[in-house]
N, C-alpha and C positions, 0 to 999 in steps of 0.2 A: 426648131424650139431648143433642141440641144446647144444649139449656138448663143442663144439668150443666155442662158444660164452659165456659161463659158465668159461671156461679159462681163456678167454679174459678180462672178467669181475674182477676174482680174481687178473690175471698179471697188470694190472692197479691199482688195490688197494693197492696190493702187493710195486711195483714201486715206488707208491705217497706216502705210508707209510714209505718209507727210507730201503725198504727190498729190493735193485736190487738184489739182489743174487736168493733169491727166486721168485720175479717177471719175472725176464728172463730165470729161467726153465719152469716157464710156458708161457712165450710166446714162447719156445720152444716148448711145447707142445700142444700150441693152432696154430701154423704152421705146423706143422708134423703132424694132424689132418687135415691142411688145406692141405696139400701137398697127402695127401692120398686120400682124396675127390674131390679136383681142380687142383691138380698138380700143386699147387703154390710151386714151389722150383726153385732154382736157376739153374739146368740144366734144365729143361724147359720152363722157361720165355720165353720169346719173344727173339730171339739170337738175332735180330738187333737193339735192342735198347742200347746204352750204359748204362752200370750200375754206377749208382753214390750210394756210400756209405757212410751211418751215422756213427757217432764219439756213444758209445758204450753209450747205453739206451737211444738215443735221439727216436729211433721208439717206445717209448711208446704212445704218444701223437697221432701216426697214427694209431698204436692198439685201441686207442676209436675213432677211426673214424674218425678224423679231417684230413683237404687236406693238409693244409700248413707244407710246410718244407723251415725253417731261415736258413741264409746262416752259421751262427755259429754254425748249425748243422751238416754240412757235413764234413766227413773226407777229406780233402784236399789234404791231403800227399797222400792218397791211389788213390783218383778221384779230379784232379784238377780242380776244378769249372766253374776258368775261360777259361778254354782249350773249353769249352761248347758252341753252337750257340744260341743266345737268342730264344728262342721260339721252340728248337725242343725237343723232347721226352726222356726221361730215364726209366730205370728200378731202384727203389728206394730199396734197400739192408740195412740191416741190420746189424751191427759191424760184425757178425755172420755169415753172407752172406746168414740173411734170408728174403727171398722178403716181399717187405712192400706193393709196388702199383707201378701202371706205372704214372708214371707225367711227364709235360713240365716245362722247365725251363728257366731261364734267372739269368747267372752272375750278372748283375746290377741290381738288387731287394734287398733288403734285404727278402723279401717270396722271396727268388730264388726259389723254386718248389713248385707246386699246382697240388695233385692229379686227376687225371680224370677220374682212377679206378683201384679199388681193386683186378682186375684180372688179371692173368698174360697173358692171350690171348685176351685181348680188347687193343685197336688203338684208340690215338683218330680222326678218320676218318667217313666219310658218317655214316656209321652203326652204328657207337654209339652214333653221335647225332639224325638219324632219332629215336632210340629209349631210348631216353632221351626227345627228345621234345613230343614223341607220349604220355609219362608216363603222362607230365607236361599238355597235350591237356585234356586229360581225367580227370586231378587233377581239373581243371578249367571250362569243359564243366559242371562236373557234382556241380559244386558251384552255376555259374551262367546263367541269362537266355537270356546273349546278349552278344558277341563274342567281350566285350571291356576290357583289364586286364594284368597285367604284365601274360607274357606268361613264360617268363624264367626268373629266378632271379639268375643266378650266380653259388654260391656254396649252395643253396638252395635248386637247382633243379640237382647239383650234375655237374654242368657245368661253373667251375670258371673261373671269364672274361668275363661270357657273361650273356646281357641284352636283352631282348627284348618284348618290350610291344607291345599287340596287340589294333588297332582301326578297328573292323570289320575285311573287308578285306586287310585291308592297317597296314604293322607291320614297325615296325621301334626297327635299331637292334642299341644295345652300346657294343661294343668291347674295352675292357680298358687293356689287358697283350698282352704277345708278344706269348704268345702259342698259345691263339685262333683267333689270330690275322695270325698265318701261317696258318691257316685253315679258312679263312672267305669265300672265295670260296665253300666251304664245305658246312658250316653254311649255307650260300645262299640257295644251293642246296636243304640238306635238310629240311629247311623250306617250301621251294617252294613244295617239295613231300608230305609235312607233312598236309601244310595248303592250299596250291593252291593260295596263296592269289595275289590279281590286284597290289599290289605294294609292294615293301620292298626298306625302304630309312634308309642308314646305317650315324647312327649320331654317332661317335668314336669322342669323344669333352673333354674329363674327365680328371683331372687333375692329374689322377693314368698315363695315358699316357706317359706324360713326364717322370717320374718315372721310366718307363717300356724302355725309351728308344724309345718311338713310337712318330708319327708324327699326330697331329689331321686329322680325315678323316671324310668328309660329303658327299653322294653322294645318289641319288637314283638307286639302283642295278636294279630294277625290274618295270616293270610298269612305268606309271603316278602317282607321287605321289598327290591326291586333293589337290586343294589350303586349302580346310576346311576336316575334315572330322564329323563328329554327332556321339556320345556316348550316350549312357543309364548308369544311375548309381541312386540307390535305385527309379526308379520309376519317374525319371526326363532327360531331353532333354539338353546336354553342344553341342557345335560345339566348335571343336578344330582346330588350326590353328599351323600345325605338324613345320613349318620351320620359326614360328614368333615366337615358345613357348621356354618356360626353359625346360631344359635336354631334353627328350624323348616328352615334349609334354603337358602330363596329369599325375595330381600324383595319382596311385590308393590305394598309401596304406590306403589311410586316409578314405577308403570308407566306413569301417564299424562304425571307430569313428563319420562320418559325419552321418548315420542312426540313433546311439546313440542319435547326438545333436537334433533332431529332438522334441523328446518325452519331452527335458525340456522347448520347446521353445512358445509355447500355450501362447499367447499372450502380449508376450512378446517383449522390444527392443531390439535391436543386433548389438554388434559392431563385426564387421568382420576383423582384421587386417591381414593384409598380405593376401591379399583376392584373389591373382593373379584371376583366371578364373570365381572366384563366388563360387566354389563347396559347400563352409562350410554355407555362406552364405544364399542361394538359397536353400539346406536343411533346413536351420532353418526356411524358408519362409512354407517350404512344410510343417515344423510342425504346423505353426499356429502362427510363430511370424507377429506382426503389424507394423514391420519395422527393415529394417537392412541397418545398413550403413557401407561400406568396403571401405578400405584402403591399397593400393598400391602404389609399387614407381614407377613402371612400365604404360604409356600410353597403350601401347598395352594390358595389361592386363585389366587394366579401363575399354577398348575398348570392351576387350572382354567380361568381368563380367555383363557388361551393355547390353550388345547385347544376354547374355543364361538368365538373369534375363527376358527379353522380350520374350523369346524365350518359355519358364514357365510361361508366362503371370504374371508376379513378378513384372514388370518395375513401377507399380503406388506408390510400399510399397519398393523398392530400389534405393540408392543413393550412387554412389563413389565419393571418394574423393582421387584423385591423392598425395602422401604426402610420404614423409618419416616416417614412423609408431613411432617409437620413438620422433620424432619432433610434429609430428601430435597428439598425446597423452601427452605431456608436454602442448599443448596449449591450451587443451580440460580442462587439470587441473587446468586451472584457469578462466574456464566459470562452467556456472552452468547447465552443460550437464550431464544425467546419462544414464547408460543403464542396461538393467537386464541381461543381456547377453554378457560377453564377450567371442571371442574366440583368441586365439595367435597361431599363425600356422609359424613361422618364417622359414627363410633358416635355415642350420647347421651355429651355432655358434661356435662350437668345429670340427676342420677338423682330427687334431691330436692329441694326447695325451698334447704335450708340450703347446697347448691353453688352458686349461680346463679352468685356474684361471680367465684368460681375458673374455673368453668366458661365463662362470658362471655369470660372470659381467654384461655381458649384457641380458642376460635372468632374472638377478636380476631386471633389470633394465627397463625393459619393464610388467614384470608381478605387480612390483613395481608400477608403472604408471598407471597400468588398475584397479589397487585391488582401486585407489582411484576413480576410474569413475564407479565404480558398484552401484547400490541402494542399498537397505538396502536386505540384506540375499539373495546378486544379486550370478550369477554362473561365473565362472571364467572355461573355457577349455583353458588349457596350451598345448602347443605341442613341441617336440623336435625330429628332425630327426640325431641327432649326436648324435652316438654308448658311444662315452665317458662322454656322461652326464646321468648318469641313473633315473631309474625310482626314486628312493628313495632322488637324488640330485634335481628332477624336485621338489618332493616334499617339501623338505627343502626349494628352492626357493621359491615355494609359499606360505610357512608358514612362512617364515621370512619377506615376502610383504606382507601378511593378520595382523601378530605384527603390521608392523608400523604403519600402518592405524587402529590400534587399535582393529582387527576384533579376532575369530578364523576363523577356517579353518572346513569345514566337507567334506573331499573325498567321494563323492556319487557312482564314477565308474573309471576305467582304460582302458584304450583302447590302442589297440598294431597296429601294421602292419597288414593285412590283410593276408587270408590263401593263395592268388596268392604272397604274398610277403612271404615262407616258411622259416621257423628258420631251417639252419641243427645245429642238435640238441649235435652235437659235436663243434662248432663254436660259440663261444657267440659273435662273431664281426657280424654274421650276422641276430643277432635280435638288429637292431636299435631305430624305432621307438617308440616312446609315447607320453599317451595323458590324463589327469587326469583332471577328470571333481569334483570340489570341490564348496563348496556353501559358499561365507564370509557371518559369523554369529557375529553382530555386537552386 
């Protein structure tokens, strides 16, 4: 088996180096190893899945691993696309007619197919999500020491399209394609076998949806879902409010970065923007800061940041201020307010590719803002949850707002998405998040 993969390896090199000719005898050869071992070949696949076939060397990209197959990939003339029902299943062939993976599809995507698995006798049915969620329970049990955490991440957890965070015993699922969208019934099921849990409320809100062709769905499947539920996260007490909150609820990826912010914050002041629930805030309390004041545009959030700060016994050293963050930071810039601490945790400014320039614009523009409310050799944690702004762009931002204000810049640490949030490591769309904690040196 090891020798397959030693194939695979070189037919990919081979490929990207501009060698199709010898790259595709060894993905011959690293499938005819596969077919001898797995009976991956084309008269044994699954006979009821229709086969849709790629236009010649596009199955490299599925040779290392990645789910996605672009509609400009598929041989059309051979397997006509849109003859296809949105969301049911294929066997994914090769110009060659050598099997790639079984996926579900949808004509109206531009990802018209998303892997669900590399074998040619797996379904995506009951049994391979009980043992997809069972892998993802154990990934997660054994991290943490309280049952609150994205439980499935997507194509992370090798299950694209589908979301679902856990709150104790109450999960809450996101369904955003039209494949796992004809199996949510499924999903339900096996979750319920997997986890047992008192409730499951399926929040399908995302704006991949429309995309998909799909209709927004919100409903509680399962149980009573609590009006609140209570979380643990490094050693601190949130109550979450699952059907008053953004997307799913509670953001976990930012859980390790928020343990990070802790350790610089020893008495320090703290400005919290974009503070929805308090989470980054109410960390920096736990480290030992003397005051943090957060900013939301959100009442409900106010509501709630103020109500987990009391909850931490924090409410004497916290203060919100309901505001538009960028409005609220222009005004601040011409009092004589400082803080030793800032943090920026904003929505995604970048949805798609085609926003970068605008959107760069306004992360300019708010880190711009805060670099002049720091003290002297104050910390700046910048955050971005949008996949098209990279790490290296976050940094250029902040050291083009540390310039104007006359400063440098000293990067002290990096902070990424958490291990319940998994990179697959063939997918760079699915490591988004970042978070760069740097010091202005004036």
């Amino acid at each position: 088996m090891a020798g397959c993969f030693g194939l695979l390896a070189i037919a990919d090199f081979l490929l990207r180096s501009g060698k199709p000719d010898f790259g595709s005898c060894f993905f011959d050869l690293y499938h005819r190893s596969f077919d001898e071992n797995n009976s991956l070949s084309e008269n044994t696949a699954l006979t009821a899945l229709p086969k849709l076939y790629l236009k010649k060397n596009e199955e490299r990209r599925l040779g290392a691993g990645h789910l996605w197959v672009y509609s400009n990939e598929v041989d059309t003339k051979k397997t006509p696309l849109k003859s296809l029902e949105p969301g049911s299943s294929v066997a994914l062939y090769s110009q060659r007619g050598i099997f790639c993976g079984n996926a579900y599809v949808n004509p109206q995507s531009l990802i018209c197919a998303r892997v669900f698995s590399f074998r040619d006798d797996q379904a995506l049915d009951k049994d391979l999500l009980i043992m997809r969620i069972n892998a993802a329970v154990e990934l997660r049990d054994s991290l943490y020491d309280f049952p609150a955490y994205r439980l499935i991440h997507g194509e992370g957890d090798l299950l694209p399209g589908l979301v679902v965070d856990r709150y104790d015993s109450a999960l809450v699922v996101q369904i955003s394609t039209a494949g796992m969208q004809a199996v949510e019934s499924e999903v339900i099921e096996a979750l319920v076998e997997c986890i047992n849990p008192s409730s499951i409320h399926v929040r399908s809100t995302s704006a991949v949806r429309e995309i998909e062709g799909l209709d927004s769905r919100e409903e509680t499947v399962v149980g009573t879902l609590p009006e609140v539920v209570q979380i643990k996260e490094n050693g601190l007490l949130f109550d979450v409010q699952i059907l008053k909150g953004q997307k799913t609820g509670w953001f976990y990826d930012h859980r390790e970065n928020r343990k990070l912010l802790q350790r610089y914050c020893q008495g320090k002041r703290v400005l919290d923007a974009y503070s929805y629930l308090g989470a980054w805030g109410i960390n920096a309390l736990a480290g030992g800061a003397r005051e943090v004041v957060a900013i939301d545009s959100s009442q409900t959030a106010c509501d709630g940041a103020v109500h987990n700060a009391k909850l931490n016994q924090f409410d004497a050293k916290y203060s919100v201020v309901k505001s538009d963050v960028a409005e609220y930071l222009a005004k601040l810039k011409d009092s004589s307010e400082k803080f030793d601490v800032i943090v920026l945790d904003p929505p995604a400014f970048i949805q798609r590719a085609k926003d970068k320039r605008n959107g760069t614009e306004k992360y300019r523009k708010i880190n711009s803002l805060a670099t002049k409310l720091l003290s002297k050799n104050g910390l700046l944690v910048s955050a971005s949850c949008s996949h098209h702004l990279t790490d290296s762009d976050l940094q250029r931002v902040m050291l083009q707002s540390a310039r104007s204000a006359g400063c440098g810049l000293q990067v002290l640490a990096r902070g990424h998405q958490g291990p319940d949030h998994p990179v697959h490591a063939a997918i760079p769309e699915t490591e988004y998040l970042k978070a760069i904690f740097a010091r202005l040196v004036r």
